[in-house]
C-alpha positions in Angstrom: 32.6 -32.3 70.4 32.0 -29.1 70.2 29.5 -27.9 66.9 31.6 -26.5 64.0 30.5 -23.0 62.8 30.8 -21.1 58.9 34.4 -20.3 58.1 36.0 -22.8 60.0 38.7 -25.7 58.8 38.2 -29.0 60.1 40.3 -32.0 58.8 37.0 -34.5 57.6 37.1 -38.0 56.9 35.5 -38.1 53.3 35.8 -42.5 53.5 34.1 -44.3 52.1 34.1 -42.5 48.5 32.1 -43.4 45.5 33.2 -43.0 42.2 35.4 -39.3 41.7 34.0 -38.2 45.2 36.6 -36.3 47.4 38.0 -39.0 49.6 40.7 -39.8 52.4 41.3 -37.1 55.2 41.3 -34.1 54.3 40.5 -30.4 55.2 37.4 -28.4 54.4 35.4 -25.8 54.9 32.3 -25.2 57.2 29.6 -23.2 55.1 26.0 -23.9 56.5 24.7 -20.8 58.8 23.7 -21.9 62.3 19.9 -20.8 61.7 19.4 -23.9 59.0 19.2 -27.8 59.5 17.7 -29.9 62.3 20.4 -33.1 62.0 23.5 -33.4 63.3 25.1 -32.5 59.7 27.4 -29.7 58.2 27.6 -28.4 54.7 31.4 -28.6 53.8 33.1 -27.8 50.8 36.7 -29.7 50.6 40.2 -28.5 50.3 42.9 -29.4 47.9 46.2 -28.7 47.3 46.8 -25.7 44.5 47.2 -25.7 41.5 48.0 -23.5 39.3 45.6 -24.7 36.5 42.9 -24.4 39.2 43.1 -20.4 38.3 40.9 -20.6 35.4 37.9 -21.8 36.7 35.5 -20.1 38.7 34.7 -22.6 41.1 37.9 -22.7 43.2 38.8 -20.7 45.9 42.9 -20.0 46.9 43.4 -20.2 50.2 46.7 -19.7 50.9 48.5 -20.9 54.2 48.2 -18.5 57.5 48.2 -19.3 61.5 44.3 -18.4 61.2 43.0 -21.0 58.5 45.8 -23.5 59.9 46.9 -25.0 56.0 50.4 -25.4 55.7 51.0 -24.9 52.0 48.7 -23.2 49.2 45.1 -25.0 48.9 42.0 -24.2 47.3 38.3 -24.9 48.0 36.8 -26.9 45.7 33.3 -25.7 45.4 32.0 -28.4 42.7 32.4 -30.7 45.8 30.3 -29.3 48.1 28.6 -31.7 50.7 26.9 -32.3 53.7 28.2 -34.8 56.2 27.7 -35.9 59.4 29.3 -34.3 62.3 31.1 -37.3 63.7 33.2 -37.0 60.1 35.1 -33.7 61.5 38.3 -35.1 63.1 39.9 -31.7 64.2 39.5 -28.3 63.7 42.5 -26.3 62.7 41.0 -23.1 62.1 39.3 -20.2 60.7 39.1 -19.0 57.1 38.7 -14.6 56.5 35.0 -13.4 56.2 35.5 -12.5 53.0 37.3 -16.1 51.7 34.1 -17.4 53.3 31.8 -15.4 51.0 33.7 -15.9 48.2 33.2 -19.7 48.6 29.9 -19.1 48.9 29.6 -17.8 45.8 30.9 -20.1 44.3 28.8 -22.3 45.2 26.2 -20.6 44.1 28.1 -20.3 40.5 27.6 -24.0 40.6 23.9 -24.4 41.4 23.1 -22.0 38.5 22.1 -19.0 41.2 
């Protein structure tokens, strides 16, 4: 398989779940740079369908459908859900988020570690 890289959408296989932990198949976002971690993991942050509620908090990223990012209908990033996995969870990639949806993810994350 070849290794995922930062922006990309990969559908991931979040099973088995614990608890209120993102779960089932579902797409998400590749956010570690290629420079940091020694395992065979990625730092994703999940997808979800949008909705409008999700507007008000700071957290989540719209990402609305294009060819590029290959989503078919409105999603958002959670960034509250951030995780690393291992690599053999990334079933298939279906593509590439903008630079700048990628850096606004990644602050959000950052909103959520308090940075």
């Amino acid at each position: 398989m070849a290794k995922a890289t930062r922006g990309e959408v990969w559908e991931v296989e979040f099973r088995p779940a614990v608890g209120s932990e993102i779960q089932k198949l579902r797409p998400a976002v590749v956010m570690n740079v290629p420079e940091v971690g020694r395992l065979p993991l990625c730092i994703v942050v999940p997808i979800t369908e949008w909705k409008t509620t999700f507007a008000q908090f700071s957290w989540f990223v719209r990402l609305p459908p294009a060819s590029q990012n290959g989503l078919g209908k409105e999603s958002g990033a959670d960034a509250f859900q951030v995780k690393s996995v291992s690599e053999s969870r990334l079933v298939r990639k279906l593509g590439q988020i903008t630079e700048a949806q990628t850096s606004e993810i990644a602050s959000a994350i950052a909103l959520c570690i308090g940075y």
